[in-house]
VEXDREN-2710 file (C-alpha; in Angstrom, 1 decimal):
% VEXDREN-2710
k/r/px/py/pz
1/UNK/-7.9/-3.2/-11.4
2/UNK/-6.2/-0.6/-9.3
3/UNK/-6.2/-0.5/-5.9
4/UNK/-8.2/3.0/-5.8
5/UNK/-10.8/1.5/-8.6
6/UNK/-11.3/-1.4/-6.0
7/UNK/-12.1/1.2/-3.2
8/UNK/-14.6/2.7/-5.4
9/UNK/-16.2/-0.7/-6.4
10/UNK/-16.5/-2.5/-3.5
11/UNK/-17.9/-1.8/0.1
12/UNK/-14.9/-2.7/1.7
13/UNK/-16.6/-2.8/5.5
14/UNK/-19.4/-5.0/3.7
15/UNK/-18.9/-8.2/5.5
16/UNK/-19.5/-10.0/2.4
17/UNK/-16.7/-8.2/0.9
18/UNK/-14.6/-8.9/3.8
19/UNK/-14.9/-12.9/3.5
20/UNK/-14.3/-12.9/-0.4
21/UNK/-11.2/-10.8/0.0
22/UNK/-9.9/-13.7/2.6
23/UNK/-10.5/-16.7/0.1
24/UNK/-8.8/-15.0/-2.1
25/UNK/-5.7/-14.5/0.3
26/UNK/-6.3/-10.7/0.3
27/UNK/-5.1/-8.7/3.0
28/UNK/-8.3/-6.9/3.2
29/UNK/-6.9/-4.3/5.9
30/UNK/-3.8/-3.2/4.0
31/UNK/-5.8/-2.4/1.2
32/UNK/-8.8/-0.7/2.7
33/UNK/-5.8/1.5/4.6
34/UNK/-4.0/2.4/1.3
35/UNK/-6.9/3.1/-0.5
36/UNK/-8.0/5.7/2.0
37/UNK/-4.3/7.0/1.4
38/UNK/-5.2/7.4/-2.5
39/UNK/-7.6/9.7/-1.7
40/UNK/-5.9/12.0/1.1
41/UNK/-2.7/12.1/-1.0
42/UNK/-3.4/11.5/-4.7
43/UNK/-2.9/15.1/-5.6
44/UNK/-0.5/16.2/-8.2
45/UNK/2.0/19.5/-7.6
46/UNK/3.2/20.5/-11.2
47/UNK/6.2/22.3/-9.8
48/UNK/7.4/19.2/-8.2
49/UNK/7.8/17.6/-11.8
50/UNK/8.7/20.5/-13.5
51/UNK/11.4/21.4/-10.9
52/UNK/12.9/17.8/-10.4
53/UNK/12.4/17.6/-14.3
54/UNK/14.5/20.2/-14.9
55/UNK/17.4/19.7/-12.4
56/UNK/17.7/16.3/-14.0
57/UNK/18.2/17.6/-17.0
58/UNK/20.3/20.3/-16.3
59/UNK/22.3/18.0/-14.7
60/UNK/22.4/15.1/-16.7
61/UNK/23.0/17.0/-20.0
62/UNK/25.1/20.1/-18.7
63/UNK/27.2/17.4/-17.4
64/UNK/27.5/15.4/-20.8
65/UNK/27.9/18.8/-23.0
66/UNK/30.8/19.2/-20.9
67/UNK/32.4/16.2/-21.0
68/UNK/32.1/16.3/-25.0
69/UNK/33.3/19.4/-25.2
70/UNK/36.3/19.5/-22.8
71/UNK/38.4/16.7/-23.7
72/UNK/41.9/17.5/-22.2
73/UNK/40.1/17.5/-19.1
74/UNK/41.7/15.2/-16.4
75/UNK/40.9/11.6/-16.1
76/UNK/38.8/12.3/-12.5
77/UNK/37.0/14.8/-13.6
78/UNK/36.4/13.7/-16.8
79/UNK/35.0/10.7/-14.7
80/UNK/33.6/12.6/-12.5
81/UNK/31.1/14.1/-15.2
82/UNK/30.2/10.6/-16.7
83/UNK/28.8/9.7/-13.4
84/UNK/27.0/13.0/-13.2
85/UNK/25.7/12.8/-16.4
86/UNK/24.9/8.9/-16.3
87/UNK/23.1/9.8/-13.2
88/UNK/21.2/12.8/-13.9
89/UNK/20.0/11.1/-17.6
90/UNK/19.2/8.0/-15.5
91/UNK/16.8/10.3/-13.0
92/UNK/15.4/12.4/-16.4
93/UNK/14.3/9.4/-18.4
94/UNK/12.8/7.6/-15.1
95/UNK/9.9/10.0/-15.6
96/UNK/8.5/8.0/-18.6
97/UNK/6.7/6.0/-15.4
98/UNK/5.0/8.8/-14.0
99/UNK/3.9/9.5/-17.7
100/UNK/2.6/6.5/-17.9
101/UNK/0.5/7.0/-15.0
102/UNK/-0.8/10.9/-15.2
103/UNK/-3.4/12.4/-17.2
104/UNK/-2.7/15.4/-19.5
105/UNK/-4.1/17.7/-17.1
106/UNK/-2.6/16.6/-13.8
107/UNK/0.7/18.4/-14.8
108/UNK/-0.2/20.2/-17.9
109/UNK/2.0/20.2/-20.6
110/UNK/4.3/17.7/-19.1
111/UNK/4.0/15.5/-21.2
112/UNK/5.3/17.6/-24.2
113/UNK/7.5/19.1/-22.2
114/UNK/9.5/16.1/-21.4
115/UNK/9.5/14.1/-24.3
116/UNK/11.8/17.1/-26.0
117/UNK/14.0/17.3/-23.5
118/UNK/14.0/13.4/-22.8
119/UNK/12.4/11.1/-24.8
120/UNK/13.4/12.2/-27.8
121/UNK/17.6/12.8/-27.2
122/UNK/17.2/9.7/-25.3
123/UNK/15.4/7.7/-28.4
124/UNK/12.5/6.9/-25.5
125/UNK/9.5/8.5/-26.7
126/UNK/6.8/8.3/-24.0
127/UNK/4.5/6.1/-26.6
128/UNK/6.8/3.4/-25.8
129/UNK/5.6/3.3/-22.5
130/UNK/1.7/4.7/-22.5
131/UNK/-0.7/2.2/-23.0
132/UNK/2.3/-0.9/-22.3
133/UNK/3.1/0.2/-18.7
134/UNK/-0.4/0.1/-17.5
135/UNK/-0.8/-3.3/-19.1
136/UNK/1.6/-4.5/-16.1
137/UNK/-1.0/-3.1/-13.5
138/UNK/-3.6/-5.3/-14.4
139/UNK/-5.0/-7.4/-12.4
140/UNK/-5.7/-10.4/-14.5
141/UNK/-2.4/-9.9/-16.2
142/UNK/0.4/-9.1/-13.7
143/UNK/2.8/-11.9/-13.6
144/UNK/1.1/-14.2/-16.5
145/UNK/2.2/-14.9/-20.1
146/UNK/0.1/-11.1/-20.8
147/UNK/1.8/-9.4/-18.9
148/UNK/4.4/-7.2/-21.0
149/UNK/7.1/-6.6/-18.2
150/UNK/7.1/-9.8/-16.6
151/UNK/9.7/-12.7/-16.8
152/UNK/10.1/-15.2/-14.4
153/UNK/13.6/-15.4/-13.8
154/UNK/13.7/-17.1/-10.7
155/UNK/12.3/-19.7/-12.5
156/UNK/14.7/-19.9/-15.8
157/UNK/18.2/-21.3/-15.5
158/UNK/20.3/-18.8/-13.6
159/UNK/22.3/-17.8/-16.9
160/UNK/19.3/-15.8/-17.4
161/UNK/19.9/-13.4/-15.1
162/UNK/23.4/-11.8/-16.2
163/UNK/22.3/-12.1/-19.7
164/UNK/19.1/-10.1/-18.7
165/UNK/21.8/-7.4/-17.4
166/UNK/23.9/-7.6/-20.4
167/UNK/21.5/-7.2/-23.4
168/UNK/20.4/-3.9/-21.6
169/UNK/24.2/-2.4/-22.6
170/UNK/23.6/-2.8/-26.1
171/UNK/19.9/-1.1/-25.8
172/UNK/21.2/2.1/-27.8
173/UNK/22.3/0.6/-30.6
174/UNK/19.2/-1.6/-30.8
175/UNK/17.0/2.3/-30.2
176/UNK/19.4/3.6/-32.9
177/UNK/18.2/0.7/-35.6
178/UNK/14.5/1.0/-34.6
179/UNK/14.7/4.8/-35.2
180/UNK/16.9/5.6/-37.8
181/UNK/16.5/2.2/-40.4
182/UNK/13.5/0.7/-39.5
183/UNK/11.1/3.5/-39.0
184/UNK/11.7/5.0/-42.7
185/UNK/11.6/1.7/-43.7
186/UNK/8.5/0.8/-42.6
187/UNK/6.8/4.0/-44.2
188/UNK/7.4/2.3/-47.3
189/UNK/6.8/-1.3/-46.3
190/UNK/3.7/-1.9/-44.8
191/UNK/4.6/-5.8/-43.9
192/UNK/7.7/-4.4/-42.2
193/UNK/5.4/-1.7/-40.4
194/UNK/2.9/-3.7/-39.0
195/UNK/5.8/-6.0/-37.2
196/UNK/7.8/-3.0/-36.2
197/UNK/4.6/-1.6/-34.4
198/UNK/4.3/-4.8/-32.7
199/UNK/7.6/-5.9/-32.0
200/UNK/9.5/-2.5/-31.4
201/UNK/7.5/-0.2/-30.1
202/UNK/7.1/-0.9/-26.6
203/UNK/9.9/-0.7/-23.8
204/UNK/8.8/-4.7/-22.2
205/UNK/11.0/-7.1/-20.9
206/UNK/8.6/-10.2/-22.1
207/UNK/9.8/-11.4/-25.6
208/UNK/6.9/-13.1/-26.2
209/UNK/4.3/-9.6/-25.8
210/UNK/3.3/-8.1/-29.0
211/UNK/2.0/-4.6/-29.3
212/UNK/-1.7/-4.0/-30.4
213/UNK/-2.7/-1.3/-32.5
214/UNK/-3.7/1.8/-30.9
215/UNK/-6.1/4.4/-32.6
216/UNK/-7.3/8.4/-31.7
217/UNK/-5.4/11.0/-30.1
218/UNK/-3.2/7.7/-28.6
219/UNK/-2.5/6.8/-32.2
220/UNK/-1.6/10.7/-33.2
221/UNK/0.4/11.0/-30.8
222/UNK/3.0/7.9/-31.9
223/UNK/3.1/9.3/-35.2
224/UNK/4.7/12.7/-34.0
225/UNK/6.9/11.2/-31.5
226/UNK/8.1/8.5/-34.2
227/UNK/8.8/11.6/-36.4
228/UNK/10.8/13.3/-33.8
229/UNK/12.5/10.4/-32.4
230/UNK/13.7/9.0/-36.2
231/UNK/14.5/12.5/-37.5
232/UNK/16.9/13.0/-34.5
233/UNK/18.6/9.9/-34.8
234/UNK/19.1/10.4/-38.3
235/UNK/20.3/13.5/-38.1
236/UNK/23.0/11.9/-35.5
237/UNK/24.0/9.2/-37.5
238/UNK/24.5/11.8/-40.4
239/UNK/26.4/13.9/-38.7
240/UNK/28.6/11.8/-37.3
241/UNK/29.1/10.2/-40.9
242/UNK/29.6/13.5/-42.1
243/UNK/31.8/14.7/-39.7
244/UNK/29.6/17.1/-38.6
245/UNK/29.3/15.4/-35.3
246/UNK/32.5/14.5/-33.8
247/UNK/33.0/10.3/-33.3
248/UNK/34.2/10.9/-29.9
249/UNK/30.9/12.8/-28.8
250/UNK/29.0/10.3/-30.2
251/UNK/30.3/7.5/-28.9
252/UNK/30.6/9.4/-24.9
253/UNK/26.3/9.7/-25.7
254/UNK/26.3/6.3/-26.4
255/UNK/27.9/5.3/-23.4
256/UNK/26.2/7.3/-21.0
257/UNK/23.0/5.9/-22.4
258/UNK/24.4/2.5/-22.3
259/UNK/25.4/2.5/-18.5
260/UNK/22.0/4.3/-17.5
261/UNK/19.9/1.3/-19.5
262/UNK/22.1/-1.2/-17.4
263/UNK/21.7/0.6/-14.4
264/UNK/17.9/0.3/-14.8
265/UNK/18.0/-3.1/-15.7
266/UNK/19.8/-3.9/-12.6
267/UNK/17.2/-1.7/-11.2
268/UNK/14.0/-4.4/-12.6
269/UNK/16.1/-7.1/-11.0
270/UNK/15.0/-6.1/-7.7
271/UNK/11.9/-4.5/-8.6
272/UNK/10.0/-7.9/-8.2
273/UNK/10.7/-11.6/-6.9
274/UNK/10.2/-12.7/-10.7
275/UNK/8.7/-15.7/-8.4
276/UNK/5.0/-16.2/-10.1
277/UNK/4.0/-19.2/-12.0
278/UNK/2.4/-17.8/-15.0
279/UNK/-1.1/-18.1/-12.8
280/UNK/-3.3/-14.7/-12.1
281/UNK/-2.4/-13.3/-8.5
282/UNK/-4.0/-11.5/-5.9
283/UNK/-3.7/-7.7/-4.9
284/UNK/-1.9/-8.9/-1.9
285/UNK/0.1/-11.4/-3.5
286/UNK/1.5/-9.2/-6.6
287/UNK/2.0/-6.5/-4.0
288/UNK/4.7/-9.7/-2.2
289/UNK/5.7/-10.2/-5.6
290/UNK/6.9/-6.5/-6.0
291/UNK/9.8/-4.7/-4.4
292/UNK/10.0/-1.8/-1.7
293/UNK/13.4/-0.4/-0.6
294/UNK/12.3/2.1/1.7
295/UNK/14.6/4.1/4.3
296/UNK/16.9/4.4/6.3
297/UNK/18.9/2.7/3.5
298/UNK/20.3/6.1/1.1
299/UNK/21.3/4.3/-2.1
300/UNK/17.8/3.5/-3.9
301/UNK/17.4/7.1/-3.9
302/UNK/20.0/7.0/-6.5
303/UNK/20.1/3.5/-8.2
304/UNK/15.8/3.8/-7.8
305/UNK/14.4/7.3/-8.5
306/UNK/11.3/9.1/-8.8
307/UNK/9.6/6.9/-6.3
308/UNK/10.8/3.4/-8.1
309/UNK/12.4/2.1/-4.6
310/UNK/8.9/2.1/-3.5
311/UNK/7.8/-0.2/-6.2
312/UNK/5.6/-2.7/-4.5
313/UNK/3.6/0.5/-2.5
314/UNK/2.8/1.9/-6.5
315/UNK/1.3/-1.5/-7.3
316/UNK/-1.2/-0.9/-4.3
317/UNK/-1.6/2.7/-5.7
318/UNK/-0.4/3.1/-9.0
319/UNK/-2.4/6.2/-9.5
320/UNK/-0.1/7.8/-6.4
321/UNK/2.0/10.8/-7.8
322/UNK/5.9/9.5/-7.1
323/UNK/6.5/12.8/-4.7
324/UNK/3.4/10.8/-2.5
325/UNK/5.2/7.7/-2.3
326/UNK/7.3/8.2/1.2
327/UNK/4.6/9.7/3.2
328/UNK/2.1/6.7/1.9
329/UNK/4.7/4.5/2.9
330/UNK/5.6/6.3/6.6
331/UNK/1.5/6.4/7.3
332/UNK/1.0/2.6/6.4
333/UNK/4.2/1.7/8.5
334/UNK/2.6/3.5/11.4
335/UNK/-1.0/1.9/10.9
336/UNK/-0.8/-1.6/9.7
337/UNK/-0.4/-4.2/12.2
338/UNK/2.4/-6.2/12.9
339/UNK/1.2/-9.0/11.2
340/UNK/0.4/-7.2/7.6
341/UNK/1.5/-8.3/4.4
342/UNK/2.9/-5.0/4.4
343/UNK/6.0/-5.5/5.8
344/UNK/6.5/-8.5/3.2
345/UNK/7.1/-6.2/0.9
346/UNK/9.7/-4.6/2.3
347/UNK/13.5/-5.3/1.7
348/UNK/16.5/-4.2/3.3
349/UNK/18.8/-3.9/-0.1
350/UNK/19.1/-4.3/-3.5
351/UNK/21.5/-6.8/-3.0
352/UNK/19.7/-8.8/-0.8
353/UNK/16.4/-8.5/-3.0
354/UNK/19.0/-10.1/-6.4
355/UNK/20.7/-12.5/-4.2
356/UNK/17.3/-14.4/-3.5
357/UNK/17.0/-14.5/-7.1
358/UNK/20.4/-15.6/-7.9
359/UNK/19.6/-18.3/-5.3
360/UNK/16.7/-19.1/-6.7
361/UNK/16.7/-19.1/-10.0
362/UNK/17.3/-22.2/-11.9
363/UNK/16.1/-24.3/-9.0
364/UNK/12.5/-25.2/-10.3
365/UNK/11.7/-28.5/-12.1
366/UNK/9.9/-27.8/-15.4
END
């Protein structure tokens, strides 16, 4: 349940409403506040995406092209372009969120438009994230054994943590087999297709979520992008094999997609405490579970883009368009009283927000 679905649902002035919000350790105020906030701000401006789209990519790729095809460049520069290009790749594919989140005709055509530029070169189709992401955001689920992109890792043993990090660097290798072997191989093994669906085809962090089938346009729309996505990486792994494609361009594209998946991973480390039990949680206490990074601190605009520093805010209002984020955040700030859970969610730094992980992880019995 969303926070703007529960504005919709309940009288939130009805007294009655009031008293079961308490006993369920709701801060009733914060959300009555950002659910008016949905409403005054939840419009979408298509050039925003569109222009922000296309800067990323110009960016991100021009900078890769280059670096492929200018070898005798110097070692800065050639540097220099690896970080642009990490970067700018890193922003680009951070838009399969807002997919997740949009309907067709809030940006039309955006969603077409981004998975050839993006989700396709970057083997993340937005399928992988439709219908898996939104799982995340509900209520019942959020932080339990359903929940696809939950782990508790300040509860595991604190070895979990780096190897969380780690197994993120070899994330294009793994996109590479699920594209080019597995996906023609499941066409003609139906056993091997039905785990693939299930196993493979969803960008989580829980090993233990498995992938139901989906049907309609949601199913039609798989099967293109599952065409598109294997065909390229095919035609990648043939032309390096035939020469066609030098090895040293390949193996810069891996890179650059290796360091962005780690940089995200890093990223999910401080997008939430990873504190929860397994139990269901409150609005108010998922929202303390999640993650804000808001200004005056400059990096999250870099290492957390397209609105992710403001991660515990989009689990008030998920339905929030990313460019809506900072003026949510500025109003709520002004209007909430000192004593809001609010300000919980709120963290100074990344580091800080990983720290009291590292701290605590591998410190709870059981």
């Amino acid at each position: 349940m969303t926070t703007k679905t529960l504005a919709r649902d309940l009288p939130l002035d009805a007294p009655l409403v009031r008293e079961e919000q308490r006993a369920r350790g709701e801060d009733a105020a914060m959300i009555r506040l950002a659910s008016g906030l949905a409403r005054e701000l939840g419009d979408y401006r298509p050039w925003v995406y569109w222009a922000d789209t296309l800067a990323s990519a110009l960016i991100g790729w021009g900078a890769l092209a280059a670096l492929m095809l200018l070898p005798a460049l110097p070692l800065w520069a050639s540097a220099g372009l690896f970080v642009l290009s990490v970067l700018g790749l890193y922003r680009l594919g951070s838009f399969i969120h807002e997919i997740s989140h949009m309907k067709d005709s809030s940006v039309p055509g955006y969603r077409t438009g981004w998975n050839l530029i993006a989700g396709v070169p970057l083997l993340i189709p937005s399928f992988m994230y439709e219908g898996v992401h939104n799982l995340h955001h509900m209520k019942n689920r959020y932080g339990t054994a359903r929940d696809p992109e939950y782990m508790a890792l300040a509860r595991k043993p604190k070895l979990s943590v780096p190897l969380f990090v780690l197994v993120a660097a070899l994330g294009p290798l793994g996109l590479l087999i699920r594209w080019a072997v597995l996906a023609p191989l499941s066409v003609l093994m139906p056993g091997l297709r039905a785990f693939v669906a299930a196993r493979f085809s969803a960008l989580s962090i829980n090993p233990e979520f498995r992938r139901e089938p989906v049907s309609g346009e949601a199913r039609a729309r798989w099967l293109r992008l599952e065409v598109a996505t294997s065909l390229f990486a095919m035609a990648v792994l043939v032309g390096v094999v035939s020469g066609v494609v030098p090895l040293r361009a390949f193996l810069i594209w891996l890179a650059v997609l290796s360091v962005s998946m780690v940089i995200n991973q890093i990223r999910t480390l401080a997008a939430h405490l990873w504190e929860n039990d397994g139990t269901p949680m409150s609005i108010t206490a998922q929202y303390l579970d999640s993650v804000n990074v808001p200004p005056p601190a400059l990096l999250p605009a870099i290492w957390a883009p397209v609105g992710l520093r403001y991660h515990a805010l989009h689990h008030l209002l998920p339905a929030l368009p990313y460019h809506a984020l900072g003026e949510a955040h500025r109003r709520l700030i002004a209007e909430v009283p000192a004593a809001s859970a609010y300000h919980g969610g709120n963290h100074s730094s990344m580091m800080g927000v990983v720290a009291r992980l590292w701290k605590t992880a591998g410190t709870h019995a059981g």
